[in-house]
C-alpha positions as CSV (number, residue, x, y, z in Angstrom):
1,X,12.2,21.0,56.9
2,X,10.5,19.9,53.5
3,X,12.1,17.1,51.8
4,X,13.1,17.7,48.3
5,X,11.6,15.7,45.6
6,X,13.9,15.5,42.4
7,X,12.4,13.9,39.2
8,X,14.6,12.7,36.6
9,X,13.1,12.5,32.8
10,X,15.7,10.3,31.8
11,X,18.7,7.7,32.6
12,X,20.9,10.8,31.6
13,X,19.7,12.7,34.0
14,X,19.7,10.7,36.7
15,X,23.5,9.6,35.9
16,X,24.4,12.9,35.7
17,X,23.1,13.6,39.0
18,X,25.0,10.3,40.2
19,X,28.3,12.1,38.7
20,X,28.0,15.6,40.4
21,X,27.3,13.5,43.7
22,X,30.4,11.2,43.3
23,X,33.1,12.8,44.6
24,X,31.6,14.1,48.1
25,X,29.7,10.4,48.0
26,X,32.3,8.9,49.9
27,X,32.1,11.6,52.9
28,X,28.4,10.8,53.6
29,X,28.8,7.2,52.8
30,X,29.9,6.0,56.0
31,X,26.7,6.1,57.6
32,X,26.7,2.4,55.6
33,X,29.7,1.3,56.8
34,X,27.8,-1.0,59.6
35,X,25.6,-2.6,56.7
36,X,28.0,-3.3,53.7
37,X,30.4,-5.0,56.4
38,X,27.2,-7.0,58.0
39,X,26.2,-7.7,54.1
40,X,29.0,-9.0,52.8
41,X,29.9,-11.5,56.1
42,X,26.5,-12.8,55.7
43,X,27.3,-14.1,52.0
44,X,30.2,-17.1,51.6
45,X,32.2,-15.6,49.2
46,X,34.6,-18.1,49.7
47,X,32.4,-20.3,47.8
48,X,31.5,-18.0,45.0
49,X,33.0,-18.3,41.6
50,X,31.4,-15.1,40.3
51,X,30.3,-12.5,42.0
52,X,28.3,-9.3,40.6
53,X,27.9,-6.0,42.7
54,X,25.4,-3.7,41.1
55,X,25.6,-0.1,42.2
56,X,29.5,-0.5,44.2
57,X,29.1,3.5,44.4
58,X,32.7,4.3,45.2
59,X,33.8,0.9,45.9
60,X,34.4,0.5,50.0
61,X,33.1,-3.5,49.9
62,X,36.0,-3.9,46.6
63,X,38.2,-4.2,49.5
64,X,37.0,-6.4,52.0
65,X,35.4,-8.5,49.2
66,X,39.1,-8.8,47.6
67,X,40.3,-10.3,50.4
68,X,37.3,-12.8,51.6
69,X,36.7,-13.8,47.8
70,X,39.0,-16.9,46.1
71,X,41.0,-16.4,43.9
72,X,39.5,-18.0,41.3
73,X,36.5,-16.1,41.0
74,X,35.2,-13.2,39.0
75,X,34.0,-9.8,40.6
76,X,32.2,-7.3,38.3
77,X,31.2,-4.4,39.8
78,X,28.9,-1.8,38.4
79,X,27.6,1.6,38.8
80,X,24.6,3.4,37.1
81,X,27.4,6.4,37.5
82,X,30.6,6.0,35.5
83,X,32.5,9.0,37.6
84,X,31.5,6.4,40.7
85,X,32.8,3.2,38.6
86,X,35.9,5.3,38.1
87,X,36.7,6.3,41.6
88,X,35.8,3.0,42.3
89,X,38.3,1.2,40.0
90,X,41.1,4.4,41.6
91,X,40.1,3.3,45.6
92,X,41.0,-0.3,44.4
93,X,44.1,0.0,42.3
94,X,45.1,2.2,45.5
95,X,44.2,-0.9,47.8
96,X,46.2,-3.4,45.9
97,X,49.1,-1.0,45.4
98,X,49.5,-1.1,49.1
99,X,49.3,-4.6,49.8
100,X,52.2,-5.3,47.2
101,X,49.5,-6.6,44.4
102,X,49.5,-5.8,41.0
103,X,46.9,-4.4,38.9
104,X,45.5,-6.6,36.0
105,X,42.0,-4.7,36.2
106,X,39.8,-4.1,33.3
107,X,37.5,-1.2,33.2
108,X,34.6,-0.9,30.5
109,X,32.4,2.0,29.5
């Protein structure tokens, strides 16, 4: 089977692309699993007092990184795809709901 080459003309384009893919993103995402969980136990985020994750897709390591991280320091995550940032920002206000946290996230567009 031929792979399929898409080209994108723009950052619109390829956001928009992003966007579509974002809400079955999480099914074929767990083939990462392994790596983000190897990846973020390699880095002391203990010791971090900011910590930026470019492209958190749907936001598995938000978890795991919530609970490794101080509580002192900043996390920013971003996304190229803002339907990702904001199923993101739902799989983490979920998380904290359950372990009795409030919510004092911020989101920006």
């Amino acid at each position: 089977m031929e792979e399929e080459n898409t080209t994108f003309k723009n950052i619109i384009e390829l956001e928009q692309s992003w966007n579509k893919f974002a809400h079955t993103y999480q099914m074929h995402d767990s083939a990462m699993q392994t790596f983000y969980y190897t990846l973020i136990h390699m880095i002391d985020l203990p010791k971090a007092k900011h910590i930026l994750e470019v492209g958190c897709g749907t936001g598995r390591l938000l978890p795991l990184a919530m609970n490794l991280k101080s509580l002192d320091c900043t996390y920013l995550a971003s996304d190229l795809s803002s339907t990702m940032v904001d199923l993101a920002h739902e799989n983490l206000h979920k998380y904290l709901s359950n372990i009795g946290v409030s919510d004092s996230l911020h989101q920006w567009k």
